[in-house]
NUKENU-258073 format. One line per 5 residues: number of its first residue (from 0); for each residue x, y, z of C-alpha. Coordinates in steps of 0.5 Angstrom, whole numbers, plus 500, padded with zeros to 3 digits. Example, Ala and Ser with C-alpha at 12.3 -4.5 7.8 and 13.67 -1.06 7.14 Angstrom:
# NUKENU-258073
0	525/491/516 | 527/498/514
END
This chain:
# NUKENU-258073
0	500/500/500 | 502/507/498 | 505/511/504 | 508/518/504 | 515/520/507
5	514/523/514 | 519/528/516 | 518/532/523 | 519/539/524 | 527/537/527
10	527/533/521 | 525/539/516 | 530/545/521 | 536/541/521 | 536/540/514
15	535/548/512 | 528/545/509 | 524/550/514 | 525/556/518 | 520/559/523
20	519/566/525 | 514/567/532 | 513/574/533 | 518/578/538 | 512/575/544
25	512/569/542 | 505/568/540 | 504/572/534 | 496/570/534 | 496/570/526
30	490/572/523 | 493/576/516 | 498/575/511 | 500/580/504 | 506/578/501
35	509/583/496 | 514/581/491 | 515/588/489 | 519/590/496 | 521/582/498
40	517/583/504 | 512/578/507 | 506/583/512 | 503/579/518 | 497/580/521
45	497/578/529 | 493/581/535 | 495/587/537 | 500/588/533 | 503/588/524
50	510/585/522 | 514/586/517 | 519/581/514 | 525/581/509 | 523/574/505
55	529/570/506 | 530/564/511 | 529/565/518 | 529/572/517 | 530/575/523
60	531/582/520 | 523/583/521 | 520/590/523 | 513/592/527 | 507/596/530
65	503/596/535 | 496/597/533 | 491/596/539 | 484/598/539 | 481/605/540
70	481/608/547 | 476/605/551 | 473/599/546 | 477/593/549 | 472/595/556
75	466/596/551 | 467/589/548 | 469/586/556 | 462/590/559 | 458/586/553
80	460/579/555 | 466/577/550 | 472/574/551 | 478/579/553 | 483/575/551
85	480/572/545 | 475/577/542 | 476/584/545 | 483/586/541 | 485/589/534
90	486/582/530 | 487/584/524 | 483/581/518 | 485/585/512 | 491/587/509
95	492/589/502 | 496/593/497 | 493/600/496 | 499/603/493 | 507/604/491
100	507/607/499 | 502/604/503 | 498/598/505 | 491/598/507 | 490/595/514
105	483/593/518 | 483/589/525 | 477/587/529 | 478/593/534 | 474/589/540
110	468/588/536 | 469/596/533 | 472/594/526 | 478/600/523 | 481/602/518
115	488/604/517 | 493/606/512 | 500/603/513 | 506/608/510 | 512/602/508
120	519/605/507 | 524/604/502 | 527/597/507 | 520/596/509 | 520/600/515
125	512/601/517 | 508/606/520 | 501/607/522 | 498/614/519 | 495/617/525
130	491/621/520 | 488/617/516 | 484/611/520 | 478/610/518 | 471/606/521
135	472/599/519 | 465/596/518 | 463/593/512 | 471/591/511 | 471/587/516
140	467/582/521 | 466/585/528 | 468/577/531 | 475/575/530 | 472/567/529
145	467/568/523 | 470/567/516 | 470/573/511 | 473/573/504 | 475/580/500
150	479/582/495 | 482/588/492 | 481/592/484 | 482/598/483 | 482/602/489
155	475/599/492 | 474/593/496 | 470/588/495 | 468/584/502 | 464/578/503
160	462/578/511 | 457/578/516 | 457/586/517 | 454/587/524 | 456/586/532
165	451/580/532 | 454/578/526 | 447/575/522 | 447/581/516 | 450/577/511
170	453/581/506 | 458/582/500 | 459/589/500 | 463/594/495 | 467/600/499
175	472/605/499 | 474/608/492 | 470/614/489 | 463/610/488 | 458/609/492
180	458/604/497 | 454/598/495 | 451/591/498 | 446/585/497 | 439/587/499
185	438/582/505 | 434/576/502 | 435/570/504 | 434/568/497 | 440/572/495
190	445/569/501 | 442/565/506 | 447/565/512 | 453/564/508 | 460/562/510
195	465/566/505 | 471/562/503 | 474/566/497 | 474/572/493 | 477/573/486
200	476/578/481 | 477/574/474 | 477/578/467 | 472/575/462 | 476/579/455
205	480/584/454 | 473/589/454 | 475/591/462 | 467/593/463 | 466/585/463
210	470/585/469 | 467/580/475 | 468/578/482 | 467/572/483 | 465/569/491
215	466/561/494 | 462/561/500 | 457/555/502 | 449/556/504 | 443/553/507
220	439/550/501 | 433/552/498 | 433/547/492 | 428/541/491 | 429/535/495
225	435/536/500 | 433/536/507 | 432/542/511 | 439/545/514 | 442/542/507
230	449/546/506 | 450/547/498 | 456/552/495 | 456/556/491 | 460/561/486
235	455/567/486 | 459/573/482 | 457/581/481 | 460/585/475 | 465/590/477
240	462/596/474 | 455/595/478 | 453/601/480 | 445/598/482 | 439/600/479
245	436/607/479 | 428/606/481 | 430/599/484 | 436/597/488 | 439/603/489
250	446/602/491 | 444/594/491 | 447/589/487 | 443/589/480 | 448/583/477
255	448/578/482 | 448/572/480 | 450/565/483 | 450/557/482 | 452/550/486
260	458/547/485 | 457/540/486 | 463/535/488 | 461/528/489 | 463/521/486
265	458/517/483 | 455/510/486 | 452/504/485 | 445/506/483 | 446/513/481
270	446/515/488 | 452/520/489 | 456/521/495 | 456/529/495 | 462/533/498
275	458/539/500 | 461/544/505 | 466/548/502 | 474/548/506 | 478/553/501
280	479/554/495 | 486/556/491 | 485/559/484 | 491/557/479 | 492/562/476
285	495/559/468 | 499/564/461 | 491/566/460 | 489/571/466 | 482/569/464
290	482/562/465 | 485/559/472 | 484/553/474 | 479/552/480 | 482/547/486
295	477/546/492 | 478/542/497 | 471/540/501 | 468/536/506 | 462/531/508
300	457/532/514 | 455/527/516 | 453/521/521 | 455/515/517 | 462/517/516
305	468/523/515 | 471/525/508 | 473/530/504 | 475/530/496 | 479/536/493
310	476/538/486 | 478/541/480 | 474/547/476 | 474/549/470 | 472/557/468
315	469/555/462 | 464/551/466 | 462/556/471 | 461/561/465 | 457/556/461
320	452/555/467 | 451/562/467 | 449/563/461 | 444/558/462 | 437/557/464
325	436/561/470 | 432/556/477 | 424/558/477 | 419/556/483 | 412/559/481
330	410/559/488 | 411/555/495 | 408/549/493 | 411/548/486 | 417/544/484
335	423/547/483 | 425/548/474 | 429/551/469 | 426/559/467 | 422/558/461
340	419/564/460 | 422/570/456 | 429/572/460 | 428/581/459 | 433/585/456
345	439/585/457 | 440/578/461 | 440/578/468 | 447/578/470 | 451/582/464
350	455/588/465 | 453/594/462 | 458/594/456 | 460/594/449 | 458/587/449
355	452/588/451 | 450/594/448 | 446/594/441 | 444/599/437 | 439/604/439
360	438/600/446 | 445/603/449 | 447/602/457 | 452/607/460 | 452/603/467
365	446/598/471 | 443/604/472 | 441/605/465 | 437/597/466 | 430/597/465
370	427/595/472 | 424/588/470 | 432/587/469 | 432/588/476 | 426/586/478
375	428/579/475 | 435/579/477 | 432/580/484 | 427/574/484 | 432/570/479
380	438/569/483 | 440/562/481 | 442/558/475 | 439/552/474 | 444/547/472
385	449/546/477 | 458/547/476 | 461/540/475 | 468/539/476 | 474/536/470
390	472/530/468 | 466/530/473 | 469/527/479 | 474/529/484 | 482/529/483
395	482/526/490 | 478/524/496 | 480/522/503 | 474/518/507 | 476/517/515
400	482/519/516 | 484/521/524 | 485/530/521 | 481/534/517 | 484/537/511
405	483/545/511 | 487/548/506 | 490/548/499 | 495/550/494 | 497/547/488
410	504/548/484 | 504/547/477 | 511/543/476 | 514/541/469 | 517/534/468
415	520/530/464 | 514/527/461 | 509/533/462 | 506/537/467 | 503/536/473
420	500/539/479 | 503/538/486 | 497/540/491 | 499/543/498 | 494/541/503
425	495/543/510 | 490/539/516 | 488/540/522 | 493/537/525 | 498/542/523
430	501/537/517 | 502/538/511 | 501/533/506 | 505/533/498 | 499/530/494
435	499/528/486 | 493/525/483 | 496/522/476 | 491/519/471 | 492/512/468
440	491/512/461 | 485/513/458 | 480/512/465 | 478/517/469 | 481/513/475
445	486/517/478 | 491/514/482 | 493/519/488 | 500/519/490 | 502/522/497
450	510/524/497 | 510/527/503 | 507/529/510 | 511/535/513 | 509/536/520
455	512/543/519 | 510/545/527 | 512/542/534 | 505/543/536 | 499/540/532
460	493/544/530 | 489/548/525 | 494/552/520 | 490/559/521 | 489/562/513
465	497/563/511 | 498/557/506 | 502/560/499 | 507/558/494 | 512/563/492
470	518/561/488 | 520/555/491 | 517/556/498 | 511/554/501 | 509/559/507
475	505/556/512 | 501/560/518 | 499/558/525 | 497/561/532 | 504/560/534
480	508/563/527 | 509/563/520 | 514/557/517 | 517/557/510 | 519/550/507
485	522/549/502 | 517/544/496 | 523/540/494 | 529/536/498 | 531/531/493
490	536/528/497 | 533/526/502 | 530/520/497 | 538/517/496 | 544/516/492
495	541/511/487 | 537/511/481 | 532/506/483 | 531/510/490 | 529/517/486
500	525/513/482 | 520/510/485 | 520/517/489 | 516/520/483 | 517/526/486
505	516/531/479 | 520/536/482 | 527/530/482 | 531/526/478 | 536/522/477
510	542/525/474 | 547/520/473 | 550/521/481 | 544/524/485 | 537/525/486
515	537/532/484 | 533/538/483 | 529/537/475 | 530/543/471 | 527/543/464
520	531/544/458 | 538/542/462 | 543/539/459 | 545/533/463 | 544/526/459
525	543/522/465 | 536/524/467 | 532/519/470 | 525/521/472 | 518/517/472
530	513/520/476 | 507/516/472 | 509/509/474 | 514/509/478 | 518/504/474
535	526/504/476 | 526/497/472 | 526/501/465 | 529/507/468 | 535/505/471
540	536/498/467 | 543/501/463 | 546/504/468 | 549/498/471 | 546/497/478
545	544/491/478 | 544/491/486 | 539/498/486 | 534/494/481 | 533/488/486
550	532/493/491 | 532/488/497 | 537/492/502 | 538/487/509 | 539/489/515
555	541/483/520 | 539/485/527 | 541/480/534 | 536/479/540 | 537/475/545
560	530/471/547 | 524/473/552 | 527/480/551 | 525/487/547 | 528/488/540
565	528/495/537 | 527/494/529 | 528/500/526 | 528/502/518 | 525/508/515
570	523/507/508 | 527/511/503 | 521/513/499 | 514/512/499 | 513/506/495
575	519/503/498 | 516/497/503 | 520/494/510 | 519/487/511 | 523/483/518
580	524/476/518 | 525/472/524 | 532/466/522 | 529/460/526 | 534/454/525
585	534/453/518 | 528/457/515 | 525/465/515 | 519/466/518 | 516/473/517
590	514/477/523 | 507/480/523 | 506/487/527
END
């Protein structure tokens, strides 16, 4: 059976694979990250407090700011009953490029969201404008715990958030910039008790009219045949000229429109197992900004049992569900169905643009819409037919397992025979597992290859929301700091070209001395690599290592009897196997665990 390479967190520290910056006070309490490649600095959000890193290993050279809540606000939040330690600070949630010279920072601030500018110098140093806070709400949630999702374009924020003290006002909200403030009315049809996980702005074309903002979030049900408190997620998307309507839904969003991504593995009889709640989402941005690769991870509530799968979405699939039939209802006691009836113009869901517009019928911006666009928009928030996944089934799925799997990110590898996307998945115990799902031959079946398990913390538990990749470097965030781990160490698969071989590992490759680092297009003659089939046989045959092919390794240990043994062998790759046997007189027993 398949089992991964596990390395501990003094494993990956001794030999230079990872580094672990705490915070000066020990408990940085992370709860935001910005990376921003144009300084090489990493900004780290925590409680009370902003860090600013050099990007680097163990980088010591690190700048901070104290930012607690306003005077007064820490007891406010106390005398309503929060938590003083865990709720009535300034946890800081948002942290986003505003410009060249400053960073846009926004914290809890004990229930009382704020805002600040962050001026950052020339090395990284920062400092908070005094001058320039700004009330937090609508940016933020009020409680360090609920999830939001927000993303930032063109000097406006786009939010999705509960936006109240009690935290039940579920909204996606629009601010700063120089428009008027815009948010979903509040119907439960629009978004009934979200959770949001992601937000992304993905161009359609080259018209920057067209532009959209796309929201993952999970939601209670209202589809035909689910039981009551059913979760389902959706994609819900708005464009991002939408300016509202001028009658109706004034400074509400006219362009809302949503539709269920479904990820589930057919059964015997037609009956799926559905993955409903929604973990994390990791957008693979590909050379076509308009097209990345959607991964998912997600997970089942259930009684009978504990799984999770990860997969993986195509934009052309999520357009085409938007552009189809609409869901319709004709009252309280009819079936759901696809719209039949006549869709007004222009469609529900459009933004107003060259495309849009046709002779003689020209919409400057959504307040141009004829009020039964908006009226239909308004009823009419659901498509009709669902977002399946690639291939409609997940690239991988994990069913009872002692963790959960919470966060994803995916890199794309180029190796000897073809690309392959090595997915990052952090757990609830503080691992991170290094997966590939590799298809085999023309079936759909996907093979899943877990190359690693890297305990990247001393102590177990949940990575808090800091899981990128950047040049050869994988971050990880938790409550107790921030670690980089490097994605490769080839070395660790040993010197002999069986062993790097049966690792499949797409980043190594044999290179006629070592298991080294592959890089396309390099000259060296003896690279050896077979990630699909693992197969050192026919890799390895001409380089004369007979012993490396046999691949059996003894070890002879002696014990004395009625006493203990330890038998240690830690296998060399994940495909590797360690069998011990027991030498009675003249035969060899093998010995069960």
């Amino acid at each position: 059976s398949q089992q991964s390479l596990r390395l501990h967190h003094e494993n990956l520290l001794s030999t230079n694979r990872s580094s672990i910056f705490s915070g000066h006070h020990g408990q940085l309490s992370l709860t935001a990250v910005f990376l921003d490649e144009y300084r090489d600095r990493l900004f780290l959000g925590g409680k009370d407090i902003l860090y600013s890193l050099l990007l680097g290993p163990a980088s010591s050279e690190s700048k901070e700011i104290y930012w607690p809540p306003l005077p007064g606000n820490r007891e406010d939040c106390i005398q309503t009953g929060k938590e003083p330690q865990t709720e009535c600070a300034n946890f800081v949630r948002l942290l986003q490029p505003y410009n060249r010279t400053h960073l846009l920072a926004c914290g809890t601030g004990a229930f009382q969201p704020m805002c600040a500018f962050i001026s950052v110098g020339h090395r990284g140093e920062v400092r908070r404008c005094e001058d320039r806070q700004s009330n937090g709400r609508g940016k933020v949630p009020h409680d360090p715990s609920l999830p939001f999702a927000s993303t930032f374009n063109g000097g406006e924020l786009y939010a999705g958030l509960t936006a109240d003290f009690l935290g039940r006002d579920s909204v996606i909200f629009r601010s700063m910039g120089g428009r008027s403030t815009m948010r979903t009315e509040t119907d439960q049809k629009l978004l009934h008790d979200p959770k949001f996980i992601a937000a992304h702005l993905i161009p359609d074309n080259d018209d920057k009219d067209n532009d959209k903002v796309y929201f993952f979030f999970t939601e209670k049900a209202s589809e035909p045949g689910d039981r009551e408190g059913a979760i389902h997620t959706r994609v819900g998307r708005v464009c991002a000229n939408d300016v509202g309507g001028q009658r109706v839904l004034v400074n509400k969003w006219s362009t809302f429109i949503k539709a269920r991504l479904v990820c589930s593995v057919p059964g015997p009889h037609g009956i799926d197992t559905h993955f409903n709640q929604l973990e994390d989402v990791f957008l693979l941005r590909t050379k076509d900004e308009r097209n990345p690769d959607v991964y998912a991870i997600f997970s089942t509530i259930s009684n009978v049992f504990q799984g999770f799968a990860v997969c993986v979405y195509r934009m052309a699939d999520i357009r085409e569900a938007f552009n189809g039939p609409f869901a319709h209802k004709e009252g309280p006691d009819y079936q759901w169905g696809a719209f039949e009836g006549r869709v007004p113009y222009p469609r529900p869901g459009v933004c107003p643009s060259k495309i849009t517009n046709q002779p003689g019928r020209e919409f400057g911006s959504t307040k141009d819409f004829p009020d039964s666009v908006l009226q239909f928009a308004r009823s009419h928030p659901l498509m009709w037919r669902p977002v399946y996944p690639a291939l409609r089934q997940p690239v991988l799925v994990k069913t009872n397992i002692p963790y959960k799997l919470k966060q994803i990110v995916v890199d794309r590898v180029e190796a000897e025979d073809g690309q392959y996307d090595v997915m990052f998945i952090g757990t609830d115990v503080g691992t991170v597992l290094k997966v590939l799902a590799l298809h085999s031959g023309n079936s759909l079946e996907t093979e899943e290859v877990t190359l690693e398990e890297l305990q990247v913390f001393k102590v177990r538990f949940t990575p808090s929301g800091v899981f990128f990749i950047l040049s050869q470097a994988l971050y990880v965030g938790s409550p107790a700091g921030v670690a980089q781990v490097k994605l490769h160490r080839c070395e660790t698969y040993g010197k002999a070209c069986a062993e790097c071989c049966l690792a499949r590992d797409p980043y190594c490759a044999w290179d006629g001395s070592l298991c080294a680092r592959y890089t396309p297009n390099s000259k060296r003659r003896y690279r050896r690599q077979d990630i699909r089939h693992g197969n050192p046989v026919l890799q390895c045959v001409d380089q004369n290592l007979s012993e490396d092919i046999d691949m059996t390794e003894d070890k002879v240990v002696y014990g004395t009897e009625n006493n203990s043994t330890f038998l240690e062998c830690v296998p060399r790759s994940p495909q590797a196997t360690v069998t011990w046997l027991v030498q009675r007189d003249d035969r060899k027993e093998e010995v069960r665990r």
